[in-house]
C-alpha positions as protocol buffer text, in pm:
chain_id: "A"
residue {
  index: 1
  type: UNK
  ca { x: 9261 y: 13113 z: 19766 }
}
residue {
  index: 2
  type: UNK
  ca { x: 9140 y: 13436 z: 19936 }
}
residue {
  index: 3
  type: UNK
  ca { x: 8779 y: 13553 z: 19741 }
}
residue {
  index: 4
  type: UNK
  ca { x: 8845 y: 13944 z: 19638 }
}
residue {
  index: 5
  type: UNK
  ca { x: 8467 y: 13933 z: 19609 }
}
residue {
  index: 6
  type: UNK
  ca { x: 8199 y: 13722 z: 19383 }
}
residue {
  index: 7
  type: UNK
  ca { x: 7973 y: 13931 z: 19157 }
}
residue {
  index: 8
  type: UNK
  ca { x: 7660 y: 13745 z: 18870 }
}
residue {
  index: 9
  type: UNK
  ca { x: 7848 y: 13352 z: 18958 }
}
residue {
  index: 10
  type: UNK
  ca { x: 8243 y: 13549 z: 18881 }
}
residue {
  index: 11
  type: UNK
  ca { x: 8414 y: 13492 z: 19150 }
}
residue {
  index: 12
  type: UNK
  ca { x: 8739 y: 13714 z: 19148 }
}
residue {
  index: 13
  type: UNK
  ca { x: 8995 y: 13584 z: 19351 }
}
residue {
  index: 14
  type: UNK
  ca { x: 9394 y: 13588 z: 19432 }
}
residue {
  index: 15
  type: UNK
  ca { x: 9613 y: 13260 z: 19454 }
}
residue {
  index: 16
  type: UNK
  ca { x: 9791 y: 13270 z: 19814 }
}
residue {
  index: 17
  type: UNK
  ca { x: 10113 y: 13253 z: 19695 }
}
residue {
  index: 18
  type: UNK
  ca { x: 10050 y: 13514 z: 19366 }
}
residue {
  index: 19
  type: UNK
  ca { x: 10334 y: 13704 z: 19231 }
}
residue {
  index: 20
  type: UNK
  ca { x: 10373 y: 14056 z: 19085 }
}
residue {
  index: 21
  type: UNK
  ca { x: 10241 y: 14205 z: 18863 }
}
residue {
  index: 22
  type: UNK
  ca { x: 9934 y: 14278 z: 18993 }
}
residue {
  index: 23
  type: UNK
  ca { x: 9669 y: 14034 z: 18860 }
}
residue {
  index: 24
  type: UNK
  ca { x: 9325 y: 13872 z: 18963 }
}
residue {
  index: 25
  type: UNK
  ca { x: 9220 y: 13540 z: 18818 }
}
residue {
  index: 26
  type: UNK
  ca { x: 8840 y: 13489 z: 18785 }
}
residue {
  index: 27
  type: UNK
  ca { x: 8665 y: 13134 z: 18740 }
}
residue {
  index: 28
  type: UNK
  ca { x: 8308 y: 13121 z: 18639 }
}
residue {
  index: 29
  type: UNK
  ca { x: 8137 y: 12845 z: 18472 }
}
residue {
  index: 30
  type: UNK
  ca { x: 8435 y: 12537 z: 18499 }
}
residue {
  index: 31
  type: UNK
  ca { x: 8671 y: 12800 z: 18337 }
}
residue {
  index: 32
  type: UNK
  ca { x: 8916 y: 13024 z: 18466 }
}
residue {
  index: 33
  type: UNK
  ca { x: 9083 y: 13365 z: 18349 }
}
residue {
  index: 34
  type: UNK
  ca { x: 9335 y: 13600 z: 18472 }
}
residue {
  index: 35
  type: UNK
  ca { x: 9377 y: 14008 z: 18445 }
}
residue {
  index: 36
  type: UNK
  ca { x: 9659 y: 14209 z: 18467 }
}
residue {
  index: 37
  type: UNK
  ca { x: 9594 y: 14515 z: 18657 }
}
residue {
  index: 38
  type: UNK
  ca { x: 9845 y: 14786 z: 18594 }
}
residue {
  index: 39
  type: UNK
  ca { x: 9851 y: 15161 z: 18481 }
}
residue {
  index: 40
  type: UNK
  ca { x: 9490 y: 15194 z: 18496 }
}
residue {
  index: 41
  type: UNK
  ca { x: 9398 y: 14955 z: 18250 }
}
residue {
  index: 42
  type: UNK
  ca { x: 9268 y: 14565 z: 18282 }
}
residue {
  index: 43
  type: UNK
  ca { x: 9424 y: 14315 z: 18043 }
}
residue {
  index: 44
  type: UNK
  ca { x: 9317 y: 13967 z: 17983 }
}
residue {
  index: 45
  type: UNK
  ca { x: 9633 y: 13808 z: 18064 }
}
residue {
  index: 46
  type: UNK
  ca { x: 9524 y: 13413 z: 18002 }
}
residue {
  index: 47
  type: UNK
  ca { x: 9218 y: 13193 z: 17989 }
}
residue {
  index: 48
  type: UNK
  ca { x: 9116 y: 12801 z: 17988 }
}
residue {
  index: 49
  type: UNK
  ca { x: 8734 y: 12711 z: 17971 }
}
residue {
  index: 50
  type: UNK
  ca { x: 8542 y: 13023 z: 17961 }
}
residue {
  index: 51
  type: UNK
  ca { x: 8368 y: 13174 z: 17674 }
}
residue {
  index: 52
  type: UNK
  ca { x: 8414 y: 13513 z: 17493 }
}
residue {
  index: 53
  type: UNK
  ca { x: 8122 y: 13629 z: 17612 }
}
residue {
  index: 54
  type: UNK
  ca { x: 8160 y: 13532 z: 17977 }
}
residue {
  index: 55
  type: UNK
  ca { x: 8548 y: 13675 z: 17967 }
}
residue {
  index: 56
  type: UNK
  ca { x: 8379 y: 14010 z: 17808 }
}
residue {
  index: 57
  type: UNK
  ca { x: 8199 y: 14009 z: 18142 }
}
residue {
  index: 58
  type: UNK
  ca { x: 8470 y: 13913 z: 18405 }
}
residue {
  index: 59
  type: UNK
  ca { x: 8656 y: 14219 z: 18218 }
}
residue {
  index: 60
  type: UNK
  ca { x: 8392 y: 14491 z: 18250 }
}
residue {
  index: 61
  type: UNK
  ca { x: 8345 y: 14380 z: 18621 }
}
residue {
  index: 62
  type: UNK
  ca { x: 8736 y: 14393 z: 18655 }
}
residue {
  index: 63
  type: UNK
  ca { x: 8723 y: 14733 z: 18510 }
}
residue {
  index: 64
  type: UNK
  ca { x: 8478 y: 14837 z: 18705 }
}
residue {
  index: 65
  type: UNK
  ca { x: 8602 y: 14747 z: 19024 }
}
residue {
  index: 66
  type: UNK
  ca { x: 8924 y: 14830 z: 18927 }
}
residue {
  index: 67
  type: UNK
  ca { x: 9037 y: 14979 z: 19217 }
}
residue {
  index: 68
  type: UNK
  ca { x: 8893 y: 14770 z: 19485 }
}
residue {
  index: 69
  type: UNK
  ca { x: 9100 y: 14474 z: 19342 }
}
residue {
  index: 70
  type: UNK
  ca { x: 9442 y: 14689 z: 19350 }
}
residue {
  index: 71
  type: UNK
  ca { x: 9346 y: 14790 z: 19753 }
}
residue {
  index: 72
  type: UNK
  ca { x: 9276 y: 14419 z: 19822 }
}
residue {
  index: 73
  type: UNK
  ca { x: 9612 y: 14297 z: 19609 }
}
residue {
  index: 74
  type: UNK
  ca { x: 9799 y: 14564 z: 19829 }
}
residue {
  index: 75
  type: UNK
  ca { x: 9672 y: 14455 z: 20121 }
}
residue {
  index: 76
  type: UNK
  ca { x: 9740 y: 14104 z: 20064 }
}
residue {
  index: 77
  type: UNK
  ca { x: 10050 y: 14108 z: 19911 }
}
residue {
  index: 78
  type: UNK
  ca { x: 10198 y: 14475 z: 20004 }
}
């Protein structure tokens, strides 16, 4: 599971055998989520564990690193 980069205990990450569409899955605190990335927006696309306030977070960071985690997917994944 390469790390895209960890950030306040999120640790954003991509599953080594992810699929399109673009996504990142974040697990913080025993729970896991995972955004869509497309269009220039972020969208929670599931979640197990985490609370709303900790899945507010993972999507500001996610916004705000936006790009970085499209580079890295493209990289990865072409």
């Amino acid at each position: 599971m390469p790390t895209v980069f960890t950030i306040e205990g999120f640790r954003f990450f991509f599953y080594s055998n992810d699929h399109a569409p673009v996504h990142v899955h974040v697990q913080h605190g025993g729970g896991e989520a995972a955004f869509e990335i497309a269009n220039g927006t972020v969208e929670l696309r599931e979640s197990a564990g985490m609370k709303v306030a900790e899945l507010r977070r993972a999507e500001e960071i996610a916004r705000e690193r936006q790009a970085e985690i499209e580079r890295k997917w493209h990289e990865r994944f072409g």
